[in-house]
N, C-alpha and C positions, 0 to 999 in steps of 0.2 A: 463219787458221782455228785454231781451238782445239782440243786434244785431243777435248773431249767431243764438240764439232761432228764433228769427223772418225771418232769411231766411231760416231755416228748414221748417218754416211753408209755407209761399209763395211758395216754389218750388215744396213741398206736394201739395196742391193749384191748382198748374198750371198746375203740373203733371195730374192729376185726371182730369181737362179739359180738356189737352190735349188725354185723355186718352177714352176719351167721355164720361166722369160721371161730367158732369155740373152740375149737383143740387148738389152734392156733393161737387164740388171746391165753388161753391157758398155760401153753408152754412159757409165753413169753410174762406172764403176769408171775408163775412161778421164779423163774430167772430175776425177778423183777424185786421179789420179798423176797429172795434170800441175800438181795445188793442190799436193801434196803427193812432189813426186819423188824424195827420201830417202827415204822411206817403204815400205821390204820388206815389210811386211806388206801394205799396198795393192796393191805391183809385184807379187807373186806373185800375190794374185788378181786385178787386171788378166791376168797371162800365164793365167794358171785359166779365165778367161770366151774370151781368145781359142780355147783349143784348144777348147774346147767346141764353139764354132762352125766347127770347123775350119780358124781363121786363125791355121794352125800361124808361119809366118812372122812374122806379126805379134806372137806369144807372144814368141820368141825374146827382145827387147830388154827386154821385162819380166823374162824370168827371171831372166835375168844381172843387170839392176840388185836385183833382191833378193836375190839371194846374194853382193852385192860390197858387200851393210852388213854390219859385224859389230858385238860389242859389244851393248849394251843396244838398240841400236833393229835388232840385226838378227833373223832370224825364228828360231820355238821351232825344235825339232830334229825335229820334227814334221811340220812346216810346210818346213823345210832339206829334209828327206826328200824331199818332194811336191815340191819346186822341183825338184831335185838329177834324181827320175824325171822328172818334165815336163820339162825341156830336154832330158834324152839321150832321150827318147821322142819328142820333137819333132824335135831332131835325124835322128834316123830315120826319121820322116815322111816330109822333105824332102829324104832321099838324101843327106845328111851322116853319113854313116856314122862314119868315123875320127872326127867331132867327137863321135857318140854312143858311141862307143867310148872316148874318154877321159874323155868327162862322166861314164861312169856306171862304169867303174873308180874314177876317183876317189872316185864314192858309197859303190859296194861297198868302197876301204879304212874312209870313213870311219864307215860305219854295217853293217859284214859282218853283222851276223845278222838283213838286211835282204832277205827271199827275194824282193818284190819288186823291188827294185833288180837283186839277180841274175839275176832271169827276166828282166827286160828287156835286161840286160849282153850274157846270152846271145842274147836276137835280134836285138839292131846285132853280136855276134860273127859272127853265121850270115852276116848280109849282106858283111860284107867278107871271108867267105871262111874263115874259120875256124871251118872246122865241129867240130872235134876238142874245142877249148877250149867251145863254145858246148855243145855233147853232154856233156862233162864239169861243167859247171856244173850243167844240169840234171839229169842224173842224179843227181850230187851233192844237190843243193836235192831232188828224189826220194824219195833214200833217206833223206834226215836230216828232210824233213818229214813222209810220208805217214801215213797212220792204217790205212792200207788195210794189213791181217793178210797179205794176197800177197806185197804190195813189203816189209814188214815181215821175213817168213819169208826172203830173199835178198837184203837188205839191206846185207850182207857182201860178199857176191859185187858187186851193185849197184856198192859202193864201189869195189873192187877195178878192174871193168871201167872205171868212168870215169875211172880214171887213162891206160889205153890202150885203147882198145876195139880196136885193130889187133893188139895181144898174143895173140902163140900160144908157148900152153906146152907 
């Protein structure tokens, strides 16, 4: 299959989900990665079409094959992002907590001023019990993003608490 063949097909694909006919971009995004199984760019939206449909399980083996190309044919940083959340949100779908806990640590070192990746870090944190860290994340991500003039005016404080919220001065 040719380059240009194969982005005909992908954009068909993406099109048709974006277009709200997911079982549709899914058949054909599967068909798609098994022409093409090196191919990260395809394997992440193969895993993109399953969760849609909620065949979180089935995403899993997509994701990983597109985050394990690197180099030129592996995905923009963009795209690594959306992969990197889709698994450790998928992960936590299906009660794999600890695995969504390291998939999306690792995210947060490698893209930190990435609030989405953190909010989600923080709720595979909640699940497995660490609520201290998951509370400090978001208050954290809180204080340093909101617009809102309230959280803004105690922002300080904010910061402060989510280092220990058990702290008595």
């Amino acid at each position: 299959m040719s380059d240009d063949e194969r982005n005909v097909l992908l954009a068909a694909a993406v099109g048709l989900r974006e277009q709200g006919r997911p079982e549709e971009a899914r058949e054909r995004l599967v068909e798609l990665a098994a022409r093409r199984p090196d191919d990260a760019e395809v394997a992440y939206q193969t895993a993109w079409a399953h969760d849609v449909l909620g065949l979180e399980a089935a995403a899993v083996p997509h994701y990983r094959r597109a985050l394990a190309a690197s180099g030129a044919a592996g995905l923009t940083d963009a795209d690594r992002r959306g992969a990197l959340l889709g698994l450790g949100s998928t992960f936590r779908t299906l009660g794999r907590y600890e695995e969504s806990v390291a998939t999306l640590r690792g995210a947060v070192e490698e893209f930190p001023d990435d609030g989405a990746l953190r909010t989600f870090l923080a709720m595979a944190l909640y699940n497995t019990g660490d609520h201290h860290e998951s509370a400090r994340l978001l208050l954290t991500l809180l204080a340093t993003t909101s617009d809102d003039p309230s959280v803004q005016r105690y922002r300080r404080a904010i910061e402060h608490y989510a280092e220990d919220l058990d702290a008595i001065e």
